[in-house]
PyMOL Python script that loads the backbone (N, CA, C, O; Angstrom):
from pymol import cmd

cmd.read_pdbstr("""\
ATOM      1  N   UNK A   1      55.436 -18.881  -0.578  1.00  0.00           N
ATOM      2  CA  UNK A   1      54.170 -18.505  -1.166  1.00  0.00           C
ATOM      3  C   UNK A   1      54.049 -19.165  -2.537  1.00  0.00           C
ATOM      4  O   UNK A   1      54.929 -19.113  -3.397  1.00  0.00           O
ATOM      5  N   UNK A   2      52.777 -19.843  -2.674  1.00  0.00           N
ATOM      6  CA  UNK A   2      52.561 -20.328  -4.345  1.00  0.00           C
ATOM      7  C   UNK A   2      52.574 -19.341  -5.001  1.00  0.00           C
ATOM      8  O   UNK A   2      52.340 -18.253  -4.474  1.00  0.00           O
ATOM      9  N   UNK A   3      52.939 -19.494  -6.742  1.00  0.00           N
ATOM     10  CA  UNK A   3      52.727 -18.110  -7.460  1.00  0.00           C
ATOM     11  C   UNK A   3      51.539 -19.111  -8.129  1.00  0.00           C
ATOM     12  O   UNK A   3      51.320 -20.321  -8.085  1.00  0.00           O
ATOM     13  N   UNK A   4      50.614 -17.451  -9.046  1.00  0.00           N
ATOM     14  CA  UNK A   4      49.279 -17.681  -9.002  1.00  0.00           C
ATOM     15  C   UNK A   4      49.067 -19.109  -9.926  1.00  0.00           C
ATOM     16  O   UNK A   4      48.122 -19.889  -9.809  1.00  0.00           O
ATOM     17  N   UNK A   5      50.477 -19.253 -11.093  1.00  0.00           N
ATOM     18  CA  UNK A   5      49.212 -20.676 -11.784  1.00  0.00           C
ATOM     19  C   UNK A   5      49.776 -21.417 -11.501  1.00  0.00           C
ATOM     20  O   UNK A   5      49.918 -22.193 -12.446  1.00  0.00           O
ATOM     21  N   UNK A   6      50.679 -21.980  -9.966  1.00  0.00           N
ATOM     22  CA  UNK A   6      49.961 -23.475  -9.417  1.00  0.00           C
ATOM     23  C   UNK A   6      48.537 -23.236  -8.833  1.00  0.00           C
ATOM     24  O   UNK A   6      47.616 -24.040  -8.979  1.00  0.00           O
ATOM     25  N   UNK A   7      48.440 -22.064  -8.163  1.00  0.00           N
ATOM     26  CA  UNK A   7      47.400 -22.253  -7.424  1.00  0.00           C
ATOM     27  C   UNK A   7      45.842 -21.769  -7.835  1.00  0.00           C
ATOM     28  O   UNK A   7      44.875 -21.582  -7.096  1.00  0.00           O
ATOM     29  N   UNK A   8      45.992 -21.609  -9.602  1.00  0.00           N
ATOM     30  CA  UNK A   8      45.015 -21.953 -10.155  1.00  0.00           C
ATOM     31  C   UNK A   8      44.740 -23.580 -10.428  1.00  0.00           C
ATOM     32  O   UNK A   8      43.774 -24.343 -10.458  1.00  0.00           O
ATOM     33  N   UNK A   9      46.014 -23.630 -10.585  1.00  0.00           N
ATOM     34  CA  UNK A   9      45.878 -25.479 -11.241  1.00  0.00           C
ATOM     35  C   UNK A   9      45.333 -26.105 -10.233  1.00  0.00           C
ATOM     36  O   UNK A   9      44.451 -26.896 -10.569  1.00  0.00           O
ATOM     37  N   UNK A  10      45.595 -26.014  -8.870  1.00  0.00           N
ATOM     38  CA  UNK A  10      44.977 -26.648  -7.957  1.00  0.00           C
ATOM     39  C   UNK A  10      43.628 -26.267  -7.951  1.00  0.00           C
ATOM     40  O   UNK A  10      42.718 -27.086  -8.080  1.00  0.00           O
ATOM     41  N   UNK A  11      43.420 -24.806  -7.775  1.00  0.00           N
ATOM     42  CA  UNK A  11      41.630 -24.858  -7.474  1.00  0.00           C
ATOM     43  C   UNK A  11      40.847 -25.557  -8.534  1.00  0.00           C
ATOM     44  O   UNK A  11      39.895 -26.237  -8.153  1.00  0.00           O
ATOM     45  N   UNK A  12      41.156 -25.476 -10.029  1.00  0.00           N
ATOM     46  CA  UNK A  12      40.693 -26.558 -11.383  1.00  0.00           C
ATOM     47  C   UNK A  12      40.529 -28.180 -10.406  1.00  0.00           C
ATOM     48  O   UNK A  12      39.667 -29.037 -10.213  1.00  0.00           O
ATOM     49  N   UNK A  13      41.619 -27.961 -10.095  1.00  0.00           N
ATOM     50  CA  UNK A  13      42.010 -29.682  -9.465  1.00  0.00           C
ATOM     51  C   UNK A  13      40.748 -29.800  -8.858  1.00  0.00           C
ATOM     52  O   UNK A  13      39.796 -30.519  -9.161  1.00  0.00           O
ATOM     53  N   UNK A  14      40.906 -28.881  -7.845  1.00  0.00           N
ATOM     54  CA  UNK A  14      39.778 -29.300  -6.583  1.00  0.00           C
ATOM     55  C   UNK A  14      38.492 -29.308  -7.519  1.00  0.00           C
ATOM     56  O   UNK A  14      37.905 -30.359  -7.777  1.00  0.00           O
ATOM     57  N   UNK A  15      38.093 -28.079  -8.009  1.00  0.00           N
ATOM     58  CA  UNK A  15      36.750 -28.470  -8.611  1.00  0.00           C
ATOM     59  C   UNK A  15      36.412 -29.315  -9.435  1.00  0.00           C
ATOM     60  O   UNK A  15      35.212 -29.462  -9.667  1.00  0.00           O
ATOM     61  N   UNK A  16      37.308 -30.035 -10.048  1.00  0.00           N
ATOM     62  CA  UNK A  16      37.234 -31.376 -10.791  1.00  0.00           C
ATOM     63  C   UNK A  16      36.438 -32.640 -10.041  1.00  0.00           C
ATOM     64  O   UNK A  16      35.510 -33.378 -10.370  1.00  0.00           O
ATOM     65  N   UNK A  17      37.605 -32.448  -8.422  1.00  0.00           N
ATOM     66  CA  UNK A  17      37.208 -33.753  -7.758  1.00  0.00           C
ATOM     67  C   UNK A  17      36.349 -33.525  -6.763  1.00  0.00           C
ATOM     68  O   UNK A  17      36.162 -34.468  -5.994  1.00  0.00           O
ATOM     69  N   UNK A  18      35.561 -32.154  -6.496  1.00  0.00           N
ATOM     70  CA  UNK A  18      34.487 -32.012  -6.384  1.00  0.00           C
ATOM     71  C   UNK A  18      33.409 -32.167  -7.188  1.00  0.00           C
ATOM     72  O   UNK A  18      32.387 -32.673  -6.726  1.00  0.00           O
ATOM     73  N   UNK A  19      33.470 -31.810  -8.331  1.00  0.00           N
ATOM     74  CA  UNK A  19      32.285 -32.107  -9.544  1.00  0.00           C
ATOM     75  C   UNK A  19      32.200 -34.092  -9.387  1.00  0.00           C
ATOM     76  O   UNK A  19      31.169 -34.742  -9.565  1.00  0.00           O
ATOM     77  N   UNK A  20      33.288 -34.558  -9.096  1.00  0.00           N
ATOM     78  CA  UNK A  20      33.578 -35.851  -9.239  1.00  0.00           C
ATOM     79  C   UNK A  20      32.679 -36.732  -8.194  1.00  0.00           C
ATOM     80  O   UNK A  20      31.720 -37.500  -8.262  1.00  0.00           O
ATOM     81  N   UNK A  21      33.386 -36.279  -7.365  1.00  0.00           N
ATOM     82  CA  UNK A  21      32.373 -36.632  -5.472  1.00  0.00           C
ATOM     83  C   UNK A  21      31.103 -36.680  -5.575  1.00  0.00           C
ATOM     84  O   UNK A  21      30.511 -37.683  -5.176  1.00  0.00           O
ATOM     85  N   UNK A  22      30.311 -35.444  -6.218  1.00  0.00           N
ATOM     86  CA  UNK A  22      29.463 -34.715  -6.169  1.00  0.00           C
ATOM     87  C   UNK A  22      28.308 -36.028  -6.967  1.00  0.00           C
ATOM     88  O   UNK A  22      27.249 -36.477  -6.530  1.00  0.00           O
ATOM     89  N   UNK A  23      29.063 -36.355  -8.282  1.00  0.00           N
ATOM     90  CA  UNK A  23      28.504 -37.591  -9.058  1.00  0.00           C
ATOM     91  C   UNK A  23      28.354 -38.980  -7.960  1.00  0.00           C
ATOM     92  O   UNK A  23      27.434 -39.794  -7.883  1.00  0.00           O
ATOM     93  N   UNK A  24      29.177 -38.920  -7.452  1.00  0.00           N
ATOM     94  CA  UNK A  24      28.936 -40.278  -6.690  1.00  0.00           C
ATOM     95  C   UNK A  24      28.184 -40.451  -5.009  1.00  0.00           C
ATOM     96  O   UNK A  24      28.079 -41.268  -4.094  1.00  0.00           O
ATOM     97  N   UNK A  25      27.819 -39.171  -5.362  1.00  0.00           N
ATOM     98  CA  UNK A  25      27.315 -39.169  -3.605  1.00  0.00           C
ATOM     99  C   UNK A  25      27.535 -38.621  -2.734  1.00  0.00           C
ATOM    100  O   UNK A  25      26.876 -38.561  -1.696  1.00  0.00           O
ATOM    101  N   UNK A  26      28.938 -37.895  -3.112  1.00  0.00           N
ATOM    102  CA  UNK A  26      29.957 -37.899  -2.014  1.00  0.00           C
ATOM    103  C   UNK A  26      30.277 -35.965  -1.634  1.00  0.00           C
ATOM    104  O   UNK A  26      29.764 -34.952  -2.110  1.00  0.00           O
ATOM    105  N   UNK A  27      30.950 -36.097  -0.972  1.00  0.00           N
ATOM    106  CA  UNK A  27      31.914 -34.565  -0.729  1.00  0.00           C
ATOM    107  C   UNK A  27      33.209 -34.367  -0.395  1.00  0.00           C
ATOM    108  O   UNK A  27      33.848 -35.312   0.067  1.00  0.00           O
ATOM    109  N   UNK A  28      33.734 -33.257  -0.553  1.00  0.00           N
ATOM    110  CA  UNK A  28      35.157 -32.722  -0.607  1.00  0.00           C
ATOM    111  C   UNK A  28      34.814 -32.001   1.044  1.00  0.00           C
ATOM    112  O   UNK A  28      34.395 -30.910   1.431  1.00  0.00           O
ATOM    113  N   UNK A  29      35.295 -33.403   1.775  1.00  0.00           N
ATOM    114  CA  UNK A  29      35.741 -32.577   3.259  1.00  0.00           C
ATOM    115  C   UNK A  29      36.833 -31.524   3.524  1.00  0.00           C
ATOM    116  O   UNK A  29      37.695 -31.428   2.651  1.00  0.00           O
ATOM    117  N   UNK A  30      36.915 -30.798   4.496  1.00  0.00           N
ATOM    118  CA  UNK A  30      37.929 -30.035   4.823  1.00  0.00           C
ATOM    119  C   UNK A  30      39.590 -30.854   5.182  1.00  0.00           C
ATOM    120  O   UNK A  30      40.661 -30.342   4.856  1.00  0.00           O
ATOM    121  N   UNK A  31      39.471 -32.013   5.809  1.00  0.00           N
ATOM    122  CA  UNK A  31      40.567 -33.030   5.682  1.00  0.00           C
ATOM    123  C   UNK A  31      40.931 -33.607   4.597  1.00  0.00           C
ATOM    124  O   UNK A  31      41.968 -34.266   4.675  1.00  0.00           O
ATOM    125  N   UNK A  32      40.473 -33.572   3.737  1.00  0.00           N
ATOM    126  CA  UNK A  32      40.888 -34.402   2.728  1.00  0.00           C
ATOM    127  C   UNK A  32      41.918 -33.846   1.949  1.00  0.00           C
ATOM    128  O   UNK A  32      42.011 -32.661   1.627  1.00  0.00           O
ATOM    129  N   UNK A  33      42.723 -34.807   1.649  1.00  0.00           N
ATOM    130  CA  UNK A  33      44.028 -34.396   0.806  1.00  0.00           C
ATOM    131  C   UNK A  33      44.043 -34.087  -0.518  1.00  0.00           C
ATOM    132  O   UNK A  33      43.386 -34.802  -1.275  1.00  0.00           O
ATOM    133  N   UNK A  34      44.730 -33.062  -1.002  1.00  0.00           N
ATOM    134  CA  UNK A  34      44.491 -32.470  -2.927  1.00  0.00           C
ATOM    135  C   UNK A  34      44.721 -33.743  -3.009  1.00  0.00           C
ATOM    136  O   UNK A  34      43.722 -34.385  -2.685  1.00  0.00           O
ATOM    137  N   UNK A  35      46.026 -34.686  -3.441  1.00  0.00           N
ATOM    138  CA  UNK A  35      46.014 -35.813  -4.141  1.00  0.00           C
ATOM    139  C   UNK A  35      45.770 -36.955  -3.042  1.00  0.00           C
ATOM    140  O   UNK A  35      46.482 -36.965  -2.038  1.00  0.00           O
ATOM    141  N   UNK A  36      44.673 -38.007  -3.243  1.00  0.00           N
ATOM    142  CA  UNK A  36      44.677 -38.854  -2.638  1.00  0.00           C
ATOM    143  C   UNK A  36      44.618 -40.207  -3.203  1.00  0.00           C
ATOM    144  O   UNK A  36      45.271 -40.477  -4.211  1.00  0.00           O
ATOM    145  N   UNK A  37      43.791 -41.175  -2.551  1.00  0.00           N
ATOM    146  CA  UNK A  37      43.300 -42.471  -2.884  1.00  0.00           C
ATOM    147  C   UNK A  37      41.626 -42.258  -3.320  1.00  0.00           C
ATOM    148  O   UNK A  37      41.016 -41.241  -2.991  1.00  0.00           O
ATOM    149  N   UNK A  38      41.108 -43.175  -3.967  1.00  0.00           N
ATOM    150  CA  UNK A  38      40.271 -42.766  -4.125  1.00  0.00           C
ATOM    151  C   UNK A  38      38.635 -42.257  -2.866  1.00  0.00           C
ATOM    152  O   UNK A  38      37.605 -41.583  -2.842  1.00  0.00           O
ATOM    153  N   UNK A  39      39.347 -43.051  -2.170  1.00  0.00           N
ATOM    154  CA  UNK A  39      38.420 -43.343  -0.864  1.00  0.00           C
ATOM    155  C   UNK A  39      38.884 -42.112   0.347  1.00  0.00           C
ATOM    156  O   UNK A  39      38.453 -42.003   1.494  1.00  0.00           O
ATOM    157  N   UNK A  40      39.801 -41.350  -0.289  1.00  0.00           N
ATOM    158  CA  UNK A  40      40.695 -40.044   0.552  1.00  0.00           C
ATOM    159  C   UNK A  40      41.678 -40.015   1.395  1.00  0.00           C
ATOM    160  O   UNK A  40      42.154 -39.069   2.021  1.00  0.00           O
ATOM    161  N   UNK A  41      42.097 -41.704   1.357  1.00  0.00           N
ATOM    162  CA  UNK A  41      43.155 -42.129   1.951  1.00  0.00           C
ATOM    163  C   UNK A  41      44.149 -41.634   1.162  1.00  0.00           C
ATOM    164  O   UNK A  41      44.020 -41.408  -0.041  1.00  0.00           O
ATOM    165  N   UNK A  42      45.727 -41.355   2.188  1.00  0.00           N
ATOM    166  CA  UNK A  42      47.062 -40.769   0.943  1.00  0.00           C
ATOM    167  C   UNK A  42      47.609 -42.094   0.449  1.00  0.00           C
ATOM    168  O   UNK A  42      47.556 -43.267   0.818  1.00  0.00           O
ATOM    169  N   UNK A  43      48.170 -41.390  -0.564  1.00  0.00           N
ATOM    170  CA  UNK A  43      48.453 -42.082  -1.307  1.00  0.00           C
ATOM    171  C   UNK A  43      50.132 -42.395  -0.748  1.00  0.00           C
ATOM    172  O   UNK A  43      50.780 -41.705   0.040  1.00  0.00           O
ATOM    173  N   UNK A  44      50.649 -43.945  -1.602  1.00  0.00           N
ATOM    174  CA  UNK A  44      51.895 -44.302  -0.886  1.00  0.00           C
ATOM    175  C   UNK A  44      52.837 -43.249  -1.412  1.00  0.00           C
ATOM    176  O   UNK A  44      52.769 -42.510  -2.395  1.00  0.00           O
ATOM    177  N   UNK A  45      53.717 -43.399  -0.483  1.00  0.00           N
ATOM    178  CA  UNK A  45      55.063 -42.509  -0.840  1.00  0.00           C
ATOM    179  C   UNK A  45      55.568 -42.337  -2.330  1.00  0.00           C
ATOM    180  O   UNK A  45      55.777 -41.335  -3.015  1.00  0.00           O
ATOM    181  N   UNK A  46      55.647 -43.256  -2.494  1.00  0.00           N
ATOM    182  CA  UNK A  46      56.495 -43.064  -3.995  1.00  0.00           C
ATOM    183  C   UNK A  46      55.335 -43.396  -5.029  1.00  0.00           C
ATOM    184  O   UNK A  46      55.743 -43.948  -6.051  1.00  0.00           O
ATOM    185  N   UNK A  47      54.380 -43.236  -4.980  1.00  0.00           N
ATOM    186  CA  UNK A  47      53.419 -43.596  -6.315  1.00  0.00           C
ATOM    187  C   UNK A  47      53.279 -42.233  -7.180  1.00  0.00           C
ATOM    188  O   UNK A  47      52.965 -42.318  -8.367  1.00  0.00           O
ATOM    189  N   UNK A  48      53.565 -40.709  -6.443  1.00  0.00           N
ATOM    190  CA  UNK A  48      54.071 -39.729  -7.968  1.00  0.00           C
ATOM    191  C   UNK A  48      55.275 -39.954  -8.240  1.00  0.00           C
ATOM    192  O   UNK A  48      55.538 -39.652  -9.403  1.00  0.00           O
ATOM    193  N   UNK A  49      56.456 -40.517  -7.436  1.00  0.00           N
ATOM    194  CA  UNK A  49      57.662 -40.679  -8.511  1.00  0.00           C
ATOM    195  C   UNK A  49      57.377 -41.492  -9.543  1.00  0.00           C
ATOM    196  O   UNK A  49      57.644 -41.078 -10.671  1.00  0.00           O
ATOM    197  N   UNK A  50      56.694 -43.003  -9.359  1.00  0.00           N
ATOM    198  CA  UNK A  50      56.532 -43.922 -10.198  1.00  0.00           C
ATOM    199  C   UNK A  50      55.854 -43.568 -11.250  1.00  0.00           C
ATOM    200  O   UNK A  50      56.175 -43.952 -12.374  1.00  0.00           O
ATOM    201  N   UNK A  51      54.589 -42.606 -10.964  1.00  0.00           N
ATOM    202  CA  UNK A  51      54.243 -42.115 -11.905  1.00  0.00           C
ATOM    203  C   UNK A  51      54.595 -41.099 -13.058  1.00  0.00           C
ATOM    204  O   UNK A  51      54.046 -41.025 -14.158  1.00  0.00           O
ATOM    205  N   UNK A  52      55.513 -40.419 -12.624  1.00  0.00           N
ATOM    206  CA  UNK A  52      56.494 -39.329 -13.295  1.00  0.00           C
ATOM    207  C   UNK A  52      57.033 -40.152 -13.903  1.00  0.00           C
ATOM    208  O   UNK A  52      56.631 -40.507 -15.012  1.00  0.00           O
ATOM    209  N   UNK A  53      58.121 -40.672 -13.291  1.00  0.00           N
ATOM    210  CA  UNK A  53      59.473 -42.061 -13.995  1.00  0.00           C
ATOM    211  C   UNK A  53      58.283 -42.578 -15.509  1.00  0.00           C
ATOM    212  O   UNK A  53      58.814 -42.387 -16.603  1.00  0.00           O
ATOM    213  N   UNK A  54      57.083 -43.064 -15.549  1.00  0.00           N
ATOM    214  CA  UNK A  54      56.515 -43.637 -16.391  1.00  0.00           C
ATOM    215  C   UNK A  54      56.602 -42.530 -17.834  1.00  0.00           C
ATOM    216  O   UNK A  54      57.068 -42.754 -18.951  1.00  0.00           O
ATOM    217  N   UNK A  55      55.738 -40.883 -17.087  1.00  0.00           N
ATOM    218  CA  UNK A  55      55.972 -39.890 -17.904  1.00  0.00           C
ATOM    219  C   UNK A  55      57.505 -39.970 -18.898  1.00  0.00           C
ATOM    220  O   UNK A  55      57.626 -40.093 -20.117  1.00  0.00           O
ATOM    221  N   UNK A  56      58.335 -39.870 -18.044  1.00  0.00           N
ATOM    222  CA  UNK A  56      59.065 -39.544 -18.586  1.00  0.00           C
ATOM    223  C   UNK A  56      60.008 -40.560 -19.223  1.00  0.00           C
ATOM    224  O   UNK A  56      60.711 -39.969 -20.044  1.00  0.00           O
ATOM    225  N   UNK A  57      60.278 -41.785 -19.165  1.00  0.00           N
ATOM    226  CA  UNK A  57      59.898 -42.592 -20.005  1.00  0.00           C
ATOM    227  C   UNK A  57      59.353 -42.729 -21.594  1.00  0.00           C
ATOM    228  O   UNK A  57      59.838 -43.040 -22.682  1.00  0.00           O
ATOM    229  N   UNK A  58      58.337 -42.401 -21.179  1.00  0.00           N
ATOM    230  CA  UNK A  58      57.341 -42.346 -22.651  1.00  0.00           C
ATOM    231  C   UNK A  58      57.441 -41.289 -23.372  1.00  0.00           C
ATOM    232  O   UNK A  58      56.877 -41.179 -24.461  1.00  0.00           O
ATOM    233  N   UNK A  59      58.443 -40.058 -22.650  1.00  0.00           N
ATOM    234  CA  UNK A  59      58.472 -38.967 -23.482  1.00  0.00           C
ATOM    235  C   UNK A  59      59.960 -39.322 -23.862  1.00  0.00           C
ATOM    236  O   UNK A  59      60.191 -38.510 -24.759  1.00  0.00           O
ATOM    237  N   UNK A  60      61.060 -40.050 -23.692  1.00  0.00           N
ATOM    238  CA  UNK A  60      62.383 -40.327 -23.918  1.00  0.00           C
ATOM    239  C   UNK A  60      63.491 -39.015 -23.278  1.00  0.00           C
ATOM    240  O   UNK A  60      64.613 -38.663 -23.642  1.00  0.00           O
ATOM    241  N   UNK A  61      62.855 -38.675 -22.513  1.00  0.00           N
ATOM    242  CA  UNK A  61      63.742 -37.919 -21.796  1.00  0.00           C
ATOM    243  C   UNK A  61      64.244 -38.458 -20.649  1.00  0.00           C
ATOM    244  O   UNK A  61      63.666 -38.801 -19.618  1.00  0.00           O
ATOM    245  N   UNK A  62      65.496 -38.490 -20.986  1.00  0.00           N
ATOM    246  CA  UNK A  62      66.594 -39.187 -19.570  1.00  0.00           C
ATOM    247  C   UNK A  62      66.997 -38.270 -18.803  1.00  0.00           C
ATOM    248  O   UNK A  62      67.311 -37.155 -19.221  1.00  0.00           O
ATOM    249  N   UNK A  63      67.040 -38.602 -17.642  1.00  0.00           N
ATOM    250  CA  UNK A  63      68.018 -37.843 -16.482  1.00  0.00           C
ATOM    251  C   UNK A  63      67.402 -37.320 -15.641  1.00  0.00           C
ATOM    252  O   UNK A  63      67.966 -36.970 -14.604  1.00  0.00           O
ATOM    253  N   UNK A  64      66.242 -37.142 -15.817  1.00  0.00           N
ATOM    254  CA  UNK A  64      64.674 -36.453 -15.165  1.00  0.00           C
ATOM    255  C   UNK A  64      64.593 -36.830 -13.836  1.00  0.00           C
ATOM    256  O   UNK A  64      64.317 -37.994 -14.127  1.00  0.00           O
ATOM    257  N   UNK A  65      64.594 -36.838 -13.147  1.00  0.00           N
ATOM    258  CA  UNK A  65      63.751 -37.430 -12.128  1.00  0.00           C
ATOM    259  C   UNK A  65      62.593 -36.339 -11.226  1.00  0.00           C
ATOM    260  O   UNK A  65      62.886 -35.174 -10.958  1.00  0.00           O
ATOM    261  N   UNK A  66      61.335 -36.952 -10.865  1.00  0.00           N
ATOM    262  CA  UNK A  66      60.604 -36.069  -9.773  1.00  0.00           C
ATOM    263  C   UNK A  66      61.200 -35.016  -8.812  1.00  0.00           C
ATOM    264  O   UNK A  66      60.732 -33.886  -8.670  1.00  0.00           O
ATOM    265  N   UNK A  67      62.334 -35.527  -8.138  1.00  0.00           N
ATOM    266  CA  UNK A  67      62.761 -34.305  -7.700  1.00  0.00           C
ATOM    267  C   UNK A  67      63.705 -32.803  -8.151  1.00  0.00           C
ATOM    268  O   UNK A  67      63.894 -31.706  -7.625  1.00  0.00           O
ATOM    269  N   UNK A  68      64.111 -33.449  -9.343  1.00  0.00           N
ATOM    270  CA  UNK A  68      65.200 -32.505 -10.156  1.00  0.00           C
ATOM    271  C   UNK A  68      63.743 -31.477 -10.254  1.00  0.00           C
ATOM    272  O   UNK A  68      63.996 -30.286 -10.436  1.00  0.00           O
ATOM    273  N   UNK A  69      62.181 -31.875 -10.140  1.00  0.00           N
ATOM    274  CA  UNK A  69      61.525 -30.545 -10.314  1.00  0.00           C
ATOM    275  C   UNK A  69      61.457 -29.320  -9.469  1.00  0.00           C
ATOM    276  O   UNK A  69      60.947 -28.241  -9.771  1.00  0.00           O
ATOM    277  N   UNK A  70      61.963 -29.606  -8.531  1.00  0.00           N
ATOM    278  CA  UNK A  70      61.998 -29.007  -7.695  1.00  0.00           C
ATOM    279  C   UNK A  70      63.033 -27.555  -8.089  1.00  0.00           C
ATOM    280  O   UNK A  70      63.014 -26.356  -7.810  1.00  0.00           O
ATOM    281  N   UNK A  71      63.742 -28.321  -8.748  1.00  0.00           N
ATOM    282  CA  UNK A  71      65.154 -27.239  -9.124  1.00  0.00           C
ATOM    283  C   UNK A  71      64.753 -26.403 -10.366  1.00  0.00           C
ATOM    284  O   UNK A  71      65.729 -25.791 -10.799  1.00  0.00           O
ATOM    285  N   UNK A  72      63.392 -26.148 -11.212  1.00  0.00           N
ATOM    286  CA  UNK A  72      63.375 -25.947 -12.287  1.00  0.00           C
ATOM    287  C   UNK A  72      62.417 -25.022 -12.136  1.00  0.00           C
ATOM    288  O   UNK A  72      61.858 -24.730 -13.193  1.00  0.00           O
ATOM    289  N   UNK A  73      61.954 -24.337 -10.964  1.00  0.00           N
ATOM    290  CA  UNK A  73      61.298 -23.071 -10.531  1.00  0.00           C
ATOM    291  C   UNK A  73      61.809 -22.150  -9.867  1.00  0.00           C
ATOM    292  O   UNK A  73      61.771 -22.312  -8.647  1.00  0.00           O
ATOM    293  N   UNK A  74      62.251 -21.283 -10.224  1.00  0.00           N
ATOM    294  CA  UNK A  74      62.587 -19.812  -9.476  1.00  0.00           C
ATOM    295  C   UNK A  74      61.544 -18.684  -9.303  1.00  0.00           C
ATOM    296  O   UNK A  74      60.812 -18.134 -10.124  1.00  0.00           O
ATOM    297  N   UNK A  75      61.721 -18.505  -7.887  1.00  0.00           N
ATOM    298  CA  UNK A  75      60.953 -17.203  -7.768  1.00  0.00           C
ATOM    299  C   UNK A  75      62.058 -16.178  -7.398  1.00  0.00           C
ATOM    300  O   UNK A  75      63.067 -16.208  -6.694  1.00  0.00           O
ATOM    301  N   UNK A  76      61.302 -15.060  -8.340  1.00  0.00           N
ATOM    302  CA  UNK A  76      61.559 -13.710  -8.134  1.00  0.00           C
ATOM    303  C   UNK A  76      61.672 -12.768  -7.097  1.00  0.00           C
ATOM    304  O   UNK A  76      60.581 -12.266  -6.826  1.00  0.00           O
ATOM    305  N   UNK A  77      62.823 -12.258  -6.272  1.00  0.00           N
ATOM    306  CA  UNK A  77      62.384 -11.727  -5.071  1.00  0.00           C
ATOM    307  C   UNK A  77      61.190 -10.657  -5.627  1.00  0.00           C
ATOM    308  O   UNK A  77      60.772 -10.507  -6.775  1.00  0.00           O
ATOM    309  N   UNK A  78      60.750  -9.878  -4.200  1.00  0.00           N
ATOM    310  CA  UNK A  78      59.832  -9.209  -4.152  1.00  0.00           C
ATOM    311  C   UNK A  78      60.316  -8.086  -4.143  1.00  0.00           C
ATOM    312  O   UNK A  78      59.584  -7.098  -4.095  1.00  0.00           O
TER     313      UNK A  78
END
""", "prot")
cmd.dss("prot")
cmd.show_as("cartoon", "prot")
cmd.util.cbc("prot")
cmd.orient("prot")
């Protein structure tokens, strides 16, 4: 189960790239992927690592990688 503020961050998300669509003509189908291409195609495999690796980089933090995020959320049993 998401806890609630990813899954605020996402609905922000979505209504972003709905407000976005919305400017160009367009719409937020039911298929379409949260992160895509711009055209709603997915995006390649590794283009959020590359993009993280850049983040973090520019912030001088070593040792990071995209998936170590994975390890840096705990949920609480119920």
């Amino acid at each position: 189960m998401l806890s609630p503020a990813p899954a605020l961050a996402l609905r922000s998300y979505r209504e972003v790239v709905e407000a976005d669509l919305a400017r160009l003509g367009s719409t937020l189908t039911g298929d379409r992927l949260v992160f895509s291409q711009f055209d709603g195609s997915p995006l390649l495999p590794n283009t959020i690592t590359h993009a993280f690796a850049k983040v973090v980089r520019r912030a001088g933090v070593d040792g990071i990688t995209f998936h170590s995020l994975c390890h840096t959320h705990a949920k609480h049993p119920l």
